[in-house]
N, C-alpha and C positions, 0 to 999 in steps of 0.2 A: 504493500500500500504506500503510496506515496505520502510522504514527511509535506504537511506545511508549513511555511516560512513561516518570519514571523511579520513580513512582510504582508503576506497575504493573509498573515490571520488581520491585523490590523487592519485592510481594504474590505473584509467581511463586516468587522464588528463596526467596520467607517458606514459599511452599506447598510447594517442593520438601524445603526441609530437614523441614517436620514431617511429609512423606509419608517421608522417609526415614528420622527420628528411629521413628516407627510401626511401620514394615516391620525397622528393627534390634530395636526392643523386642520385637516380637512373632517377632523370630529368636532372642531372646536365650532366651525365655521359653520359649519350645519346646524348647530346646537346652539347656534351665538340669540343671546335674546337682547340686542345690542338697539331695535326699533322695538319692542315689545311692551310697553311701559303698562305698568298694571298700579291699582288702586290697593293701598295696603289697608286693614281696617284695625285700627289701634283703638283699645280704649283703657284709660288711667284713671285710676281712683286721685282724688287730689283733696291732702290734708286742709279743711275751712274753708271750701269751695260753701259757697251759699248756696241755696237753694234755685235762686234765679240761674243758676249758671248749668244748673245739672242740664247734661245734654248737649254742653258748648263746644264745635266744632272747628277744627283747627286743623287748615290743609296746608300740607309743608311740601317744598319743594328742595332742592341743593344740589348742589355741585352740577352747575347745567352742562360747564366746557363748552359753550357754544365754539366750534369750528377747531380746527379742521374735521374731525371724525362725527362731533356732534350737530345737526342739521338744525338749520330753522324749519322743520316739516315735526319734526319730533315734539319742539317745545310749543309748535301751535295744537298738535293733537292732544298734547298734555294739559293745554288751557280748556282747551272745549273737556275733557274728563274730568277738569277741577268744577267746570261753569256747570256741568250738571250737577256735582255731588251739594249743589248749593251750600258751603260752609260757610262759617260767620267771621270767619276770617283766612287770610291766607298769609302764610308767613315764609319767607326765601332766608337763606342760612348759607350764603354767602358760596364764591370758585365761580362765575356764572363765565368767563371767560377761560381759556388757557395761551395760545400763540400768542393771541394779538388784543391788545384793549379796546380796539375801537368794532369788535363782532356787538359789544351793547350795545350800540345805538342800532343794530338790528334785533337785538334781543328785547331789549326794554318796552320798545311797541308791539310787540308780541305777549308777554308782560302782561302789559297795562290792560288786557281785552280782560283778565279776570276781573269778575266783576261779585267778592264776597260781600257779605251785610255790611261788616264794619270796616275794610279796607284792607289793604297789601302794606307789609309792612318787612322789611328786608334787613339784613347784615350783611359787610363784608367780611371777604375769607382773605386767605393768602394770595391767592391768585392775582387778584384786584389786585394788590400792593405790588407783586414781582412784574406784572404786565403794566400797568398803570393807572394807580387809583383814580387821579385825576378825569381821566375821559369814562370809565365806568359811572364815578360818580356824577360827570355832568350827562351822561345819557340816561341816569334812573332821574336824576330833576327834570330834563324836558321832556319824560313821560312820566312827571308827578306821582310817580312811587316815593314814597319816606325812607331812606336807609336811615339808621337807627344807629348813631356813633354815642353810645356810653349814653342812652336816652331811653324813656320809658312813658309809659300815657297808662288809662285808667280805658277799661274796656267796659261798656255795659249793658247788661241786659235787664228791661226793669230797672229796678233799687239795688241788685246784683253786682261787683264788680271782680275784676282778673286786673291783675296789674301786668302789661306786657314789657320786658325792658330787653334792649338789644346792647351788646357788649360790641368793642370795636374789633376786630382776631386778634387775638391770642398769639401766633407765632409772628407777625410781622406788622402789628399795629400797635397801637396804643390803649389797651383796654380799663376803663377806669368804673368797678363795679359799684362802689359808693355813689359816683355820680347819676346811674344807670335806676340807682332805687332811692336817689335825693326823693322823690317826689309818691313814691309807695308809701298807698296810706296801710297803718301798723296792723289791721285786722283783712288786709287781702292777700291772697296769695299771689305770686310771682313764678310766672312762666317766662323764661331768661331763651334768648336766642342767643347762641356762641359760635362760631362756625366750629372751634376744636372739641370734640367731646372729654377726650381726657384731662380736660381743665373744671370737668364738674370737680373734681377733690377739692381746686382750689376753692370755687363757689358753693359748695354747699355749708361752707363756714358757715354763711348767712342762710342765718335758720328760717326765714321768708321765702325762701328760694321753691318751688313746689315742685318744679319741673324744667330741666333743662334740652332746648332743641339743638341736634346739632347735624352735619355732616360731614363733610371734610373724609371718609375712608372709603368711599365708593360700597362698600362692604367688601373690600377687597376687592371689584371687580369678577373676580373669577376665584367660583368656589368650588374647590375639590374634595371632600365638603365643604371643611371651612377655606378661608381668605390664603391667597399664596404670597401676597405681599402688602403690610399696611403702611401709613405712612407715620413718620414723628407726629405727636400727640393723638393719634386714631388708634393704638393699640390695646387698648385695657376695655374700650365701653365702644367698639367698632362696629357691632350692626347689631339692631335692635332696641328693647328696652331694658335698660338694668335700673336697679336701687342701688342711690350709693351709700346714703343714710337712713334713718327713720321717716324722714321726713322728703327726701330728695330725689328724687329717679331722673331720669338720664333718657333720652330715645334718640338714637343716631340714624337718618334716613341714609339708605345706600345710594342715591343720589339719582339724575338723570342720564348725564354724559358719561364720558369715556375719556381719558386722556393713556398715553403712553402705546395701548395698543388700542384696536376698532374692536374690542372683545367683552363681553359679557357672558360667565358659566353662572348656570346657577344663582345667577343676582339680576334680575331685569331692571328695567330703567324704575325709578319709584317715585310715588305718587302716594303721602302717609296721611289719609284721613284720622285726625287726632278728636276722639271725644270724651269728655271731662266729665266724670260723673265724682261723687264727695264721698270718700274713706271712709268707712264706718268704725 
């Protein structure tokens, strides 16, 4: 029997891996749920939630990526699936860009069509900041969306109220959380927008805190089961809802877009119907 090299063993095991590199691409691509955007239905109990409020819905969006991989076709499908689930607010949690900063002033009128009870109300993430905060933030003002820098407002239903405050991001901005609940009155709870989720530790110091929104970790993108790659501050509370305290819970959306590769396993594009019903 003829001896093989060890040449030709190495042109085998060359052939085997790029046959199996092939066979996983061509699994991945078939299975890619990368247009598929689905409606998640969450519901959280929230510690002093008043009576007025039980029921109060809250649709989140994050990390859009608009362009290159992520379309303007996706995030207008994604408006028309929010404008049916009629929610009483909608809330974005910051990445709405990745190449280039000026895809928002295509994004932001796209945006602006939802149309919840009490309004759109937004944070930035990193992205913004490394692309450039500047043109993001003048294209959410000339489509009269609110981003929410270290700010917070009184939401209401009835006699009912939710204090909503938006933090500035965490890894590349200036986030100042005192300023964000200056104006939280002392018996309503606080639902806090952050783009990093692993920064709840820091925030649930503040025992007002009920609930934090976050995105920022795609949920890994591609889940074999779980995540193959997360990023700094998205590792510990990366997709899903967790409790960090007694009082505190955390809900990370796996977001819309794609950045790095055009791939989605196991994680589709998301769209998190949030509703608040009171702790018992």
């Amino acid at each position: 029997m003829k001896k093989v090299t060890r040449r030709e063993t190495l042109k085998i095991g060359g052939l085997i891996l790029a046959s199996t590199l092939a066979a996983t691409t061509g699994f991945l691509a078939l299975m890619n749920d990368i247009n598929t955007p689905v409606v998640k239905n969450v519901t959280i109990p929230i510690k002093g939630l008043k009576p007025g409020m039980e029921g109060f819905t809250i649709a989140q969006l994050s990390d859009i990526h608009l362009e290159p991989y992520t379309k303007i076709a996706l995030i207008e499908r994604a408006v028309d699936m929010i404008n049916l689930l009629h929610p009483d607010v909608v809330v974005l949690t910051g990445d709405y860009v990745w190449r280039w900063a000026d895809a928002a002033f295509e994004l932001a009128p796209a945006l602006a069509r939802l149309n919840p009870r009490l309004g759109i109300y937004a944070v930035m993430g990193n992205h913004e900041y490394w692309m450039g905060i500047e043109a993001v933030d003048t294209a959410f003002k000339e489509a009269r969306i609110p981003v929410l820098y270290n700010q917070g407002m009184c939401l209401s239903s009835g006699t009912a109220q939710l204090y909503l405050a938006g933090l500035d991001d965490g890894w590349s901005g200036k986030p100042d959380l005192a300023a964000a609940l200056a104006m939280a009155p002392s018996d309503v709870p606080v639902v806090l927008l952050y783009h990093e989720p692993d920064l709840a530790d820091q925030v649930a110091r503040q025992a007002q805190i009920a609930l934090q929104l976050s995105g920022h970790t795609h949920g890994g993108q591609m889940r074999i089961p779980g995540p193959i790659v997360l990023p700094y501050l998205g590792k510990k509370y990366e997709y899903g809802l967790y409790r960090v305290n007694e009082v505190m819970q955390v809900y990370t959306n796996a977001g819309l877009g794609t950045i790095s590769m055009p791939l989605r396993y196991n994680c589709p594009p998301e769209i998190t119907l949030i509703t608040l019903i009171s702790s018992s």
